[in-house]
N, C-alpha and C positions, 0 to 999 in steps of 0.2 A: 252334774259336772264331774263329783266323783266318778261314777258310773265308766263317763267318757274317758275318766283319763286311764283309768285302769283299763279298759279293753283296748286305750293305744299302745297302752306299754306292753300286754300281753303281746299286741298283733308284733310291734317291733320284736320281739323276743323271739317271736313263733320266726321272723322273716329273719332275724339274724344265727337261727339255729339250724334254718335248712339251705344259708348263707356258707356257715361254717361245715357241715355237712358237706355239700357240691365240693367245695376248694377241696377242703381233708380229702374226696373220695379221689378229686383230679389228680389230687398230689400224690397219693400212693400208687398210681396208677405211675406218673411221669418219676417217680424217684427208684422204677426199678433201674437196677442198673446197663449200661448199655459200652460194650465196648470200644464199640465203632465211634460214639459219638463225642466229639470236645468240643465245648460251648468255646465258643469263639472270646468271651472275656476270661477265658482259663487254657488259653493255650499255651502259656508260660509255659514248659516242663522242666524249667529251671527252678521250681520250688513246688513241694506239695501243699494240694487244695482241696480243702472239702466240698463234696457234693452239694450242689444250692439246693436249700426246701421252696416248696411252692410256699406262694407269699399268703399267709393267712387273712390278712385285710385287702386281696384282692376282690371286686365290686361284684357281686356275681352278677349274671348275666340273663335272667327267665326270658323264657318266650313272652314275647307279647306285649313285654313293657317298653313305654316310651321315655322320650328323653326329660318327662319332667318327673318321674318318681324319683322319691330320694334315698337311697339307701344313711345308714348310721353312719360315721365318719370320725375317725379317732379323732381325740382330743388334742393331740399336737401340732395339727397345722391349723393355717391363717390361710386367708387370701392374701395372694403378692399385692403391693401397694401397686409397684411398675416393675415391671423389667427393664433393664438398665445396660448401657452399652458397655463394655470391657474396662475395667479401668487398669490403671498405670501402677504395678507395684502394688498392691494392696497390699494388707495386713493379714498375713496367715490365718489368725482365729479369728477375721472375720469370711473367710471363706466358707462357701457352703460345703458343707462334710462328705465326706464322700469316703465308701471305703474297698480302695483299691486291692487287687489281691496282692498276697504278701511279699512287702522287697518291693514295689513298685511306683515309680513315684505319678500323681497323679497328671491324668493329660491333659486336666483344665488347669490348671497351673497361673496363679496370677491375673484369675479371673472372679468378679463376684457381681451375682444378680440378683437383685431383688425377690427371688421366689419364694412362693411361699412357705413358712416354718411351721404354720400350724389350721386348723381346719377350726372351723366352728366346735366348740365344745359341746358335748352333747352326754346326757347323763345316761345313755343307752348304748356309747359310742365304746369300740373295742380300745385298750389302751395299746401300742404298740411304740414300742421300743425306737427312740433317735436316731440310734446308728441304724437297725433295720431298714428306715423308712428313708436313709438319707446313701445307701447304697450305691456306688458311681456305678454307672454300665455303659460301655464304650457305644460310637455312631452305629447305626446297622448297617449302614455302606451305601448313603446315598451317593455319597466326595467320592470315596475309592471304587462305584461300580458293583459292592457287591448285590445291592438292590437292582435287578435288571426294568428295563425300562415298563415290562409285562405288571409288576408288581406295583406301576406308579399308575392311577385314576384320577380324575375330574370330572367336578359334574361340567363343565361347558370350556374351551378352550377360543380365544380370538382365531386361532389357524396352528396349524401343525406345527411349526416354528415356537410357539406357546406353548405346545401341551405340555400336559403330567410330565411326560420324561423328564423336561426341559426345568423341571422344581427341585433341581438338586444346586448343596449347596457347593457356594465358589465357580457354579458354571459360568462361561464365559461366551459373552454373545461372540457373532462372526461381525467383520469387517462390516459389513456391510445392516446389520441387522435381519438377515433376510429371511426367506419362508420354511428354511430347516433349520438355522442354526441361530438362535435368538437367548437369550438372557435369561430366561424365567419362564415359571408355567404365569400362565395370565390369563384370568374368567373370560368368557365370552360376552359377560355382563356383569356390572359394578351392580349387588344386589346380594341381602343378604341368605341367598339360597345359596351360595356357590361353595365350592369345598375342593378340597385336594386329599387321599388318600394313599397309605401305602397298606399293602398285603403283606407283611412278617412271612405269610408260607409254616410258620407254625406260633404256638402260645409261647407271650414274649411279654416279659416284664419291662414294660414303658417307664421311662423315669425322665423322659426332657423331651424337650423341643426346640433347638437351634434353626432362626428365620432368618432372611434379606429379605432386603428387595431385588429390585431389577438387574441385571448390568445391563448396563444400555449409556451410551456416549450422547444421547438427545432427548432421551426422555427421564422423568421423575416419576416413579413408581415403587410403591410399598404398602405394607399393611401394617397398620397402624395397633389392630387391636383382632385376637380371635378366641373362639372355643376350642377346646379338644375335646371329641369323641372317640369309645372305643367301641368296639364291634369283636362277635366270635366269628361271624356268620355273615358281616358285611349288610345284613338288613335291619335287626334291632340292634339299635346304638345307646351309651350309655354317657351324658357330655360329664366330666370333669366339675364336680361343684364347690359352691362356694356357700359354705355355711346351707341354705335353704335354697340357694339359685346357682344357675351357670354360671361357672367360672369365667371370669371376662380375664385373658391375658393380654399383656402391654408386649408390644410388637415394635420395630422399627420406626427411627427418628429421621433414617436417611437409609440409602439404600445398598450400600457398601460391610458397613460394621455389621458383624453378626449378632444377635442377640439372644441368652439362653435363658428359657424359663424354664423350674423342675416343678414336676408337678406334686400338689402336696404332698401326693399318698404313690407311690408306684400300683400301676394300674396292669393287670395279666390279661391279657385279648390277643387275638390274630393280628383282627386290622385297627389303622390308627386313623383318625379325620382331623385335618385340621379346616373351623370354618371362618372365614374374614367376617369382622364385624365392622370394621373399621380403615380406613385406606387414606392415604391423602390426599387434600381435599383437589390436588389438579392431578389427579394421577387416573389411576387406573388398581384392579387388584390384580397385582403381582407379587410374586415369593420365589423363593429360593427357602430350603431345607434340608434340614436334616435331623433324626429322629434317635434321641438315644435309649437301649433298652438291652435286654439279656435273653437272650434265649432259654426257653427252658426246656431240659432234654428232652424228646422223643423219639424214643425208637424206632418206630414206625414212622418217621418222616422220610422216606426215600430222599428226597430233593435234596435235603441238607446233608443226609449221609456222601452223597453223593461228588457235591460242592464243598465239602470240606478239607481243608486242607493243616495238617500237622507239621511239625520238624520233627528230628532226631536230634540236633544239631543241640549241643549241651551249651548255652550262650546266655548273656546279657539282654537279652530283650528291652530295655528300657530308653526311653529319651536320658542323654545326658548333659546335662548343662557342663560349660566352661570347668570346675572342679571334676567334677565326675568324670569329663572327659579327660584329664590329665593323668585323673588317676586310675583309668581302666589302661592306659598307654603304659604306664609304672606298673602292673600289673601284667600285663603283656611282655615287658621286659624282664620284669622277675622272673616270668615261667622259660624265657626265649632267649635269654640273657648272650648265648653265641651266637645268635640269628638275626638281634635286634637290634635297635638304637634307636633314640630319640634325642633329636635338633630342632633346631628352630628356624627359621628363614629371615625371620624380622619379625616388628608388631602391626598391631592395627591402629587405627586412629586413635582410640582410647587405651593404647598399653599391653592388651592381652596379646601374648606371645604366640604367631603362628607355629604351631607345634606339627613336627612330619615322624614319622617312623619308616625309617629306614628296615628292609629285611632280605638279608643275605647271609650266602656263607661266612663273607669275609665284612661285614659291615664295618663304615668307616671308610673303606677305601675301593677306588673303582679298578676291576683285575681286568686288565688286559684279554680282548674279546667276548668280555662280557657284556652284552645290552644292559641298559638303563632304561628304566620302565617305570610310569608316575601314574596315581591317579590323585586328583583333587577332587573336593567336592565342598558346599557352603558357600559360593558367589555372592550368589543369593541368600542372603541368610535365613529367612524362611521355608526356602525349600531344604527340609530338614532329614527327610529319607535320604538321602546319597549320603549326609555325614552319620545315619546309625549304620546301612552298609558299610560303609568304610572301617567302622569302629570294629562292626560284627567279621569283617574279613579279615582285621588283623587277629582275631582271636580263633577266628576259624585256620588261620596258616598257621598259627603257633599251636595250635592242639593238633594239626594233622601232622605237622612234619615232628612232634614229637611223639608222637602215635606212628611213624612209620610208613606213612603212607606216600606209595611212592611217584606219585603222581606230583606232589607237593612238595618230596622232596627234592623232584629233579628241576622244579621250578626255583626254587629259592636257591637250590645251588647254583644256576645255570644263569639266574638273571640278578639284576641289581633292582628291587623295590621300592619305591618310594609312595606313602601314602600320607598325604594332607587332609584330612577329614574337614577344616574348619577353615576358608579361605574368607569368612569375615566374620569373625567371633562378636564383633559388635553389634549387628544386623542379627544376629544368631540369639541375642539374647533380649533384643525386644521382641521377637518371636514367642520365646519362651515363656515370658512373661505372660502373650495373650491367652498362649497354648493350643493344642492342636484343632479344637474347632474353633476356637475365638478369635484367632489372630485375624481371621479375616484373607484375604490375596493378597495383599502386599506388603503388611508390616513387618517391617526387617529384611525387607527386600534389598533396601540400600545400604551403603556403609555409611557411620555415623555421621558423616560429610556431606551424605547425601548422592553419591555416587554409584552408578550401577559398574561393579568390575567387570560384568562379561561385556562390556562392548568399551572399557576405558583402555586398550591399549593403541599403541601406532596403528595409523592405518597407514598399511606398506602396500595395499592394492592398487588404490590412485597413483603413488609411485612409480610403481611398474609397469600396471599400463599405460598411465599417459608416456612414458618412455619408450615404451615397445609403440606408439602409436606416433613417435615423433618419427621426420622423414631425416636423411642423411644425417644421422648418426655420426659423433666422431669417433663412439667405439661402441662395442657391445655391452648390453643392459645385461647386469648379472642378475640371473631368473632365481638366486638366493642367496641367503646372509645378507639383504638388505639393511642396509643402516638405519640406526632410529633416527628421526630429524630431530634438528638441536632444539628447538624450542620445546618439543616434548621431555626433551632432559632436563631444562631449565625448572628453578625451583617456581616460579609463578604460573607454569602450568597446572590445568585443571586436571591431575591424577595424584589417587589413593595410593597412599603408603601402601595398601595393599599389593596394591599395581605393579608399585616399583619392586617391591619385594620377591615375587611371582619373576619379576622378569630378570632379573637377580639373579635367581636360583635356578630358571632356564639358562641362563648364559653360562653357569659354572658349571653345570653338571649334563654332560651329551645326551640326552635323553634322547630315543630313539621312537617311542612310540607312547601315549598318555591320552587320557582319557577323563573327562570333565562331566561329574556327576549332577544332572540338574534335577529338576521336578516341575509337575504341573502339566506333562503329556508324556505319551508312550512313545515313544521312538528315540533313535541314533541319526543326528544328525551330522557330516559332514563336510568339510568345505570346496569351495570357499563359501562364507557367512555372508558377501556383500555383490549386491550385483556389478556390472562390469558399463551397462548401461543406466545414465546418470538419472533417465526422466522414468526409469522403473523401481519399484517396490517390489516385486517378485522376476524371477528370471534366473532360470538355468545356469550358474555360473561355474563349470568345472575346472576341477585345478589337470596340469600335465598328468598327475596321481590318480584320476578320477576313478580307473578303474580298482587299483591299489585300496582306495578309501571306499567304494562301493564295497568289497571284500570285506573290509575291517571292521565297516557298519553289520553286514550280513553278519559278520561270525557273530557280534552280541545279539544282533535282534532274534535270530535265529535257534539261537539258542537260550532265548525269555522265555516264559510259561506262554505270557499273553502278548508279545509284540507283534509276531508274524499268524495268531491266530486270525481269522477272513470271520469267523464269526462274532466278536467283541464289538462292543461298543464304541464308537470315538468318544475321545476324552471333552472334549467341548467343541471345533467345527472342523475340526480336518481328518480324516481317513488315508491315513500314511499306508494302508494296505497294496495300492498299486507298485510300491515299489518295495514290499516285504519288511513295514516297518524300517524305514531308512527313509533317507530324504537329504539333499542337497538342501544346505541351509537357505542360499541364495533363493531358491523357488518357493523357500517358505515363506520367508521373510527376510528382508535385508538387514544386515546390521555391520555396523561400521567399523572396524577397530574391533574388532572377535579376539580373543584369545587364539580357536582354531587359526584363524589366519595369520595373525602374528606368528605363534609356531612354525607354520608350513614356509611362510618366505623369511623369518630371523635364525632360524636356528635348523636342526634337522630332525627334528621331535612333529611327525607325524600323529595329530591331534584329534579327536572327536566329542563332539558333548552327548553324553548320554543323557536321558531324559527317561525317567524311571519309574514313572509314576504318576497318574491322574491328580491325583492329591498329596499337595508339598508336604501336606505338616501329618500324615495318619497317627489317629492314635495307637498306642503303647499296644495293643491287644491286636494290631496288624501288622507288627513286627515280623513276626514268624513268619506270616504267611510271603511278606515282600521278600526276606532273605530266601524265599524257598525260590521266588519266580526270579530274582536274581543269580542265584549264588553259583551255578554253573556259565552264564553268562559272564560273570564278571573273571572267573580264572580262565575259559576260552580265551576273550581278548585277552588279558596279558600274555597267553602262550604264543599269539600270532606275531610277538615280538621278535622270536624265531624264524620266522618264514620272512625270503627274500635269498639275499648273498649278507656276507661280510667276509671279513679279513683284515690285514695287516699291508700297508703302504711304506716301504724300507728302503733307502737307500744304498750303495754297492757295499756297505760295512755293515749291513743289518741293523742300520738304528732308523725306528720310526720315525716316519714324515711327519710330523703334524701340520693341518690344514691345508694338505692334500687335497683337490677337486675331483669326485666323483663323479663321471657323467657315462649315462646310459643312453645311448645312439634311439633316437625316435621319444626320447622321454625330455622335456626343456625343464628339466628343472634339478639343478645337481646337489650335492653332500659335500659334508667336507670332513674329513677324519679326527679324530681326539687327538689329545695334547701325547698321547703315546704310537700316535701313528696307527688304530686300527678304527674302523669303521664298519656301518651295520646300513643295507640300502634296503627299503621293504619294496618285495617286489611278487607280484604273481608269478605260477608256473608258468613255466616257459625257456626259451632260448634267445641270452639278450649279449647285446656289444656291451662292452664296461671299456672306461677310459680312465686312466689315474694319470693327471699333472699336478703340478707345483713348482714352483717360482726356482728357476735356477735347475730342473730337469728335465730331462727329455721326458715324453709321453709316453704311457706304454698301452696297447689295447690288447683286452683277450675276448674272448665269447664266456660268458659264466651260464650255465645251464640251473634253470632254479624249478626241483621237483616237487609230487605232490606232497610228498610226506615230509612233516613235521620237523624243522629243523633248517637254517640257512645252510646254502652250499657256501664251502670256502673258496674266497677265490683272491690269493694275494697280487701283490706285484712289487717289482723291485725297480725302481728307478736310478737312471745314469744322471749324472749332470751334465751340464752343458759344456760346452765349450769354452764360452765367456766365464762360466761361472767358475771351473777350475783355473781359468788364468787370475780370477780375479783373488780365489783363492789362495793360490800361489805369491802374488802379489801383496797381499793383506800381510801372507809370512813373515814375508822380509820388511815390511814394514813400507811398503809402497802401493800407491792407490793404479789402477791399472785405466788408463786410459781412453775415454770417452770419446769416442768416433764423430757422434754426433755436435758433441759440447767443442769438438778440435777443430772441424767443420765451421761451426759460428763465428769461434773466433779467430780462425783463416780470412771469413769475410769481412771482418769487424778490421782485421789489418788492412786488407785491399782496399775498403772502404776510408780509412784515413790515409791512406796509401796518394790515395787517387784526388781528395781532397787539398793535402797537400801540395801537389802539381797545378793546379787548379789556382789557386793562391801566389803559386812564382807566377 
């Protein structure tokens, strides 16, 4: 027995020395250095990082071995008891460790799972370091796309609508559930053969596994329980163990909540398998994933050198919660302090103050012919990419226009800016809480009321057309500045503080052109949001603007990294490609009471919702890359705030009209001027009629010519008054009301009338 046990320890000794050998040799190989390449969990360049070493307790890999040898296994992990759904607030130190690079707060944030802390102890076994082994490493890019669909396998799929591709996580089935665009990858048989795989493309330091189930509206499907396999070579696999056996991980309870399990030891391989062992008992094996890990340089990877994407861009890269975000704003104004301001608009349900930055020359006050230009973003509180854009652009204006650059300067001079990064801080912060893989698709979607704001305003569409579609009319239906109905003012109506505040702060300030930051697909959608025929759900509904708003869509999607590319992916079942990334809300989807549409018939703020992104909530280490597919995109549109006419509406003394009527001959849908008489129309190149009245003057029309280049034509007009209006004027002087024709008329008959009565009577 002696005998035996010493030739086992030798043999261990002998396998864990040509163990550490391979790794050492890989490592000096992968830690030459490489210019070209920056690991994607270190694209920060806001802080220096040291180079990652290859991981010394990674499994090696011999030919020829199968999944039941077992390699030595440090002494500090366990098997996980279960994996465990998201909870609510936890307790900091019991969060699983994780160590982000520096300055960066982590993107599982208010999440903790069961995984496991430490492995069978083994007196052969390497010791290795807590922090090392507990290293966070951002998604590989199932959610965001960077994994392409080539890189996803299965062994057997139900039908093409199922497959591998279809296993990423947060996809979302089609309407219909139908044979491309379906919920989930899903086996072709419930049986423990079946697996799902991804290809890395190179050696990647594995450290989790984020699962669903299905999404699916009629069926229940999930797994319940699986193994992990790694692979260099995709033929000899190595499963993930547990003390002497396969690691069995605990999988989904339901098929929504995502759940993350970390694997004891991080594991260095190419490919990754994950295999069901377990599924519910009326379901089927279906999943959704996503796979977290680190690349490890190499130089020789053309593919990645290739697909890599950096900034220059010296910024904040990080999620910032409610504090943080006030105080990168104070931060912003310290550096901008003549360019900026920050105001508030109202609160939210719970208190926190909607907070906007203002940026102009002259902030504080609106100068005369100058546009007023907004962007919002956070409706939706978990779609969280539009509000770090927003955060990342006010920092990007305030370092360029005081760097000089003139592009940025003739912007902020020229225009009035308005940026709302957080339009529901409450929804915003049980997001945060789950963090960016955990939350799942819709936590903190709503405000704390429960309310969705992108579709809780008036809906002004039904008003108008059932109007425009009555017969004999007693007068003409105004095609704008539609009134809000009183019930929706009233306080027992179903609308968010938020709501009210938004519309608030539209009414007070002329905004000309604004732009609604969403998440969860690629495209710019514009209105109208709601069809026009009652017994449809999708349907073509364009505004008088239509072609104005096709323009305004074009300039951002056009100028995305990835909107108008024909070869990308769709984000879960629709291919906006037919119309260059753009899309008329109405054919996409109906929705009632849009913001977009409010704006376009209450006010004269020409509106669109952007939609930025496949995945609302990206982690911290996708930052860069989303400001980089943005950041030209987002200063084109605000520049389009320029293009069209404007001008100045004056009466015979030079003093500004206010609420002035603008109308453009062949265009039904008119403007109305600011409280100083000047006005902004967006309008394509071309040669148009303009019409300027208001109450008490004559009409005046000219032709305004609107060209290709950059910049509105000016096109004033000065109005006479009336006839009546100067007598009544005159009359008012002296202190006498002038005479009603028609009111003199009435009660002419109203005499006749007792006139005649009286006779009647003798």
């Amino acid at each position: 027995m002696a005998r035996r046990g010493a030739a086992a320890l030798a043999l261990a000794l002998a396998l864990l020395a040509l163990a550490l050998a391979r790794v050492g040799a890989q490592g000096a190989a992968l830690q030459a250095p490489d210019y070209y390449v920056q690991e994607t969990w270190s694209r920060e360049p806001y802080y220096a990082r040291p180079e990652p070493e290859p991981e010394p307790f990674s499994p090696p890999l011999p030919a020829g071995t199968g999944n039941g040898e077992r390699e030595p296994r440090p002494p500090e992990s366990r098997p996980p008891k279960t994996a465990t759904k998201p909870k609510k607030a936890p307790k900091r130190e019991k969060l699983a460790p994780e160590a982000p690079p520096p300055g960066k707060n982590s993107s599982r944030k208010g999440v903790r799972t069961k995984s496991s802390e430490k492995a069978a102890s083994d007196d052969h076994s390497v010791p290795v370091a807590r922090d090392e082994v507990r290293e966070g490493c951002p998604p590989l890019g199932l959610e965001t796309l960077k994994i392409t669909d080539f890189q996803l396998h299965a062994s057997t799929s139900k039908r093409y609508g199922l497959g591998a591709h279809r296993g990423r996580l947060n996809i979302q089935a089609g309407i219909n559930e139908n044979d491309f665009y379906d919920g989930a990858w899903c086996a072709g048989r419930n049986d423990l053969h079946q697996w799902i795989e991804v290809d890395a493309r190179r050696l990647t330091k594995f450290t989790g596994v984020i699962t669903q189930g299905r999404n699916s509206l009629w069926l229940s499907d999930w797994v319940t329980s699986y193994k992990v396999m790694v692979s260099n070579d995709s033929h000899t696999w190595v499963t993930v163990k547990n003390g002497s056996g396969d690691m069995i991980f605990e999988g989904n309870s339901e098929k929504e909540i995502p759940v993350l399990n970390e694997l004891p030891v991080p594991m260095v391989a190419r490919y990754i398998r994950i295999n069901p062992r377990s599924w519910f008992d009326n379901g089927s094996i279906c999943m959704r994933m996503e796979i977290l890990g680190c690349p490890l340089p190499d130089p020789n990877n053309y593919y990645h050198r290739r697909n890599e994407m950096t900034t220059t861009d010296d910024l904040d890269f990080k999620h910032h919660n409610y504090k943080e975000m006030r105080q990168l704003m104070k931060v912003v104004n310290e550096m901008c302090p003549n360019i900026t301001r920050i105001y508030n608009i109202g609160k939210s349900h719970q208190g926190l103050k909607l907070y906007a930055v203002e940026i102009s020359d002259h902030p504080g006050e609106h100068e005369v012919g100058e546009p007023e230009f907004h962007y919002m973003a956070g409706a939706h509180g978990n779609e969280v990419l539009g509000r770090e854009l927003m955060l990342l652009l006010l920092q990007f204006l305030c370092q360029e226009y005081l760097a000089g650059n003139p592009r940025i300067v003739h912007l902020v001079e020229e225009t009035r800016i308005h940026i709302l990064p957080s339009l529901n801080p409450d929804g915003y912060e049980k997001a945060y809480e789950g963090g960016s893989e955990l939350g799942g698709w819709s936590l903190g979607r709503w405000t704390h009321d429960g309310i969705d704001i992108n579709n809780n305003f008036p809906d002004l569409n039904t008003l108008l057309w059932e109007a425009e579609d009555r017969q004999n009319l007693p007068r003409k239906v105004p095609n704008h500045y539609i009134a809000i109905p009183e019930w929706f003012l009233s306080e027992n109506a179903t609308v968010a503080v938020e709501t009210r505040a938004v519309i608030a702060w539209m009414e007070k300030i002329p905004f000309v052109l604004g732009g609604n930051l969403q998440g969860g697909e690629l495209v710019v959608a514009y209105p109208y949001d709601m069809v026009r025929s009652l017994w449809k759900t999708q349907e073509h509904s364009p505004t008088p603007d239509d072609h104005v708003f096709r323009w305004l869509a074009y300039s951002y999607a056009s100028t995305h990294r990835l909107m108008t590319d024909a070869r990308r992916r769709v984000c879960h079942t629709e291919d906006f490609q037919k119309e260059d990334g753009t899309v008329n809300g109405a054919s996409w989807h109906t929705v009632a009471g849009s913001l977009n549409d409010f704006s376009y018939l209450h006010t004269n703020c020409f509106e669109l919702s952007i939609y930025v992104g496949c995945d609302k909530y990206p982690h911290e280490s996708e930052l860069p890359e989303e400001w980089e597919n943005n950041r030209e995109s987002l200063i084109v549109f605000m520049e389009q705030v320029h293009r069209g006419i404007k001008g100045m509406v004056r009466d015979a003394h030079g003093k500004g009209i206010p609420n002035a009527i603008i109308s453009v001959e062949g265009v039904n849908h008119d403007i109305r001027t600011a409280s100083d008489g000047d006005y902004w129309r967006l309008l394509n190149p071309g040669e148009y009629v303009v019409t300027a009245k208001a109450e008490g003057f004559t009409s005046s029309t000219k032709n305004c010519m609107v060209g290709y280049d950059m910049g509105a034509t000016r096109c004033d007009f000065t109005l006479s008054k009336t006839n009546l209006a100067r007598i009544r004027e005159i009359m008012e002087k002296f202190g006498k009301q002038p005479v009603s024709l028609p009111a003199r008329r009435l009660k002419l008959r109203g005499r006749k009338r007792r006139q005649r009565g009286g006779r009647a009577n003798t």
